[in-house]
C-alpha positions as CSV (number, residue, x, y, z in Angstrom):
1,X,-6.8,-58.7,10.9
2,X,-4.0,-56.0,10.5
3,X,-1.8,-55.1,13.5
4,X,-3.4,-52.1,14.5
5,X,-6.7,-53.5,14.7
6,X,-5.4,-56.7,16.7
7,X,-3.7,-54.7,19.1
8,X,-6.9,-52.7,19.5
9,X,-8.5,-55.3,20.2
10,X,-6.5,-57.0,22.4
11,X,-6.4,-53.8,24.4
12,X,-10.1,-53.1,24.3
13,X,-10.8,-56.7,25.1
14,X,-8.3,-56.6,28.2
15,X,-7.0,-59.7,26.6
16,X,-3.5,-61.3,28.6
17,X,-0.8,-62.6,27.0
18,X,-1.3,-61.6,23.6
19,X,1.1,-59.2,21.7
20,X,-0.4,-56.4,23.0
21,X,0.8,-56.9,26.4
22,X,3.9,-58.0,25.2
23,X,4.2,-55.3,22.9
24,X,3.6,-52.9,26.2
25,X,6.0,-54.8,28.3
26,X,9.2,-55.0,26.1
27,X,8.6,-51.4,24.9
28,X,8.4,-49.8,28.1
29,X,11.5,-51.8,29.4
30,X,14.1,-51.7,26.4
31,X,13.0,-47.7,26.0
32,X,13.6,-46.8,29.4
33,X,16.6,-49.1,29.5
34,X,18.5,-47.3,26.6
35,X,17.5,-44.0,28.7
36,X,18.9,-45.1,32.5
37,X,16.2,-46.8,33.9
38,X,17.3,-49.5,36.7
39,X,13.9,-51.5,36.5
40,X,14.1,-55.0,35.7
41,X,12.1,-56.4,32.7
42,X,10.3,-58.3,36.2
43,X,9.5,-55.0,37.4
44,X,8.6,-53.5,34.8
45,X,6.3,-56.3,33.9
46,X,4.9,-56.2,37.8
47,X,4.2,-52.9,37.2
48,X,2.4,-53.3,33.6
49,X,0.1,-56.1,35.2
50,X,-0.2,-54.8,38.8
51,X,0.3,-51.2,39.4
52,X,2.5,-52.1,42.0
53,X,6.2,-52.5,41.9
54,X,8.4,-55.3,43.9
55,X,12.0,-54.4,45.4
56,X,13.6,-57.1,43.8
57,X,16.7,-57.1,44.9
58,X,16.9,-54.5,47.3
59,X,18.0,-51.9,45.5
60,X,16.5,-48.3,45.2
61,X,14.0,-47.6,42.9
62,X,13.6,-44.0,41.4
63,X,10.4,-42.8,41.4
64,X,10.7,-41.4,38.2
65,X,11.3,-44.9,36.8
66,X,8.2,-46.0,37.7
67,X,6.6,-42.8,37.1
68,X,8.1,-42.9,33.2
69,X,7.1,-46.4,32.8
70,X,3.8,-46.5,33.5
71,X,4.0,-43.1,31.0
72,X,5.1,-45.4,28.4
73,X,2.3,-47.4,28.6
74,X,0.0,-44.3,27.9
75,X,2.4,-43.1,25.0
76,X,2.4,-46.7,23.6
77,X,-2.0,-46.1,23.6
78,X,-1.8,-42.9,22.5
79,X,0.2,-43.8,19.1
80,X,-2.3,-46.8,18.6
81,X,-5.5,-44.6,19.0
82,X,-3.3,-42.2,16.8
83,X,-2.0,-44.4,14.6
84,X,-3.5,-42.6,11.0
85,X,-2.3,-39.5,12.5
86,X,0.6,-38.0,10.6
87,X,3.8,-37.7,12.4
88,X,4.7,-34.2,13.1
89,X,7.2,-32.2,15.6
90,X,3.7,-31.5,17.8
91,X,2.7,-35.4,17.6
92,X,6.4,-36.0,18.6
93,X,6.7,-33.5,21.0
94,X,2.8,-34.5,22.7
95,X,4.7,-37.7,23.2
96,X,7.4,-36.2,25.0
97,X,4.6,-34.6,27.1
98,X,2.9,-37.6,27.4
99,X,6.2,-39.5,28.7
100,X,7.5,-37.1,31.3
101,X,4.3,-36.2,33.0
102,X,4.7,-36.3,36.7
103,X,9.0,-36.7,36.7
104,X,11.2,-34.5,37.8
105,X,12.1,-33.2,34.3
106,X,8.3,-32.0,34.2
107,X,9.7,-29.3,37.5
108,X,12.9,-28.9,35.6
109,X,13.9,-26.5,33.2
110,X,17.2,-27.8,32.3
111,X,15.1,-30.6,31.4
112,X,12.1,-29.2,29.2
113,X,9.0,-31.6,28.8
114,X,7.9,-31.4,25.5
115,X,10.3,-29.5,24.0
116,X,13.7,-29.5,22.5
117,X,16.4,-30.2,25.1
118,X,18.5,-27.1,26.0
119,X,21.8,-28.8,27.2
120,X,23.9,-31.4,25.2
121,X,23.4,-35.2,26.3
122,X,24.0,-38.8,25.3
123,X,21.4,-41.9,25.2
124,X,23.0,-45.3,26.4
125,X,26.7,-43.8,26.2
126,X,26.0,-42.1,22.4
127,X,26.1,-38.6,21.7
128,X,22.8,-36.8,20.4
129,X,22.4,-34.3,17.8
130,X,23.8,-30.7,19.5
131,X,21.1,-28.5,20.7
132,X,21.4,-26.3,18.0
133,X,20.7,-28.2,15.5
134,X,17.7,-30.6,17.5
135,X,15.0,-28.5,15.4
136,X,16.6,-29.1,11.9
137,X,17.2,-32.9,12.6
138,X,13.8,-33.3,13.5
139,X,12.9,-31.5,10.9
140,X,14.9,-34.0,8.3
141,X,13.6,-37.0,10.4
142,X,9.9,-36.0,10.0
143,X,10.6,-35.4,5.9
144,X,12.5,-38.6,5.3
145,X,9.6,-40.6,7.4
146,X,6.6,-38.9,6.1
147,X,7.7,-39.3,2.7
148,X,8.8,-42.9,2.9
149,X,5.6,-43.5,4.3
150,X,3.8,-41.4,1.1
151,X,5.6,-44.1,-1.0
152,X,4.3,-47.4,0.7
């Protein structure tokens, strides 16, 4: 059984444990990490198997920490019902969307969901390509993957 299928199944099948869940779990956590988040990989699990979220702690919680996480969880769906798709700036940008539903940045135009930022930024303390050139770096990502993936 390939990996698609297996995680299909695992989903489908509401199976615990398995890599699936796993997959879900450490995805949603190390993404949003990189991005700012302050949820624990506890929490985030919590919230993965519970749709509730624990204080640990004490701290504040964001709402749009929880709000992206359980996003991610739908994004992490979407690409494996997707999976045969072909990746495109819309496929990219629909998981954008897909992501940022319900945040703040949805409200925000500084913040555009779904499309191509419009002020400059950095993820996890590294800069980002300038706003300028977003659209032609995408563009040279989305032609270097699909034609590696031509080749396999």
């Amino acid at each position: 059984m390939d990996l698609i299928t297996r995680l299909k199944v695992e989903r489908d099948g509401k199976v615990h444990g398995g890599i699936y869940d796993i997959t879900q779990k450490r995805f949603a956590f190390n993404s949003n990490k990189i991005e700012g988040s302050r949820l624990t990989e506890e929490q985030t699990s919590f919230i993965y198997e519970t749709k509730t979220i624990a204080n640990i702690g004490g701290t504040g919680i964001k709402i749009d920490d929880i709000v992206e996480t359980t996003n991610h969880f739908k994004c992490f769906d979407y690409i494996i019902n997707t999976v045969d798709e072909q990746l495109t700036e819309e496929y990219v940008k629909k998981l954008h969307s897909i992501l940022k539903s319900g945040t703040s940045s949805e409200y925000n135009e500084y913040a555009p969901v779904g499309r191509y930022k419009v002020f400059e930024n950095e993820v996890g303390q590294i800069a980002t390509a300038a706003v300028d050139q977003v659209e032609e770096e995408m563009y040279s990502l989305l032609l270097g993957y699909n034609f590696k993936k031509k080749k396999i």
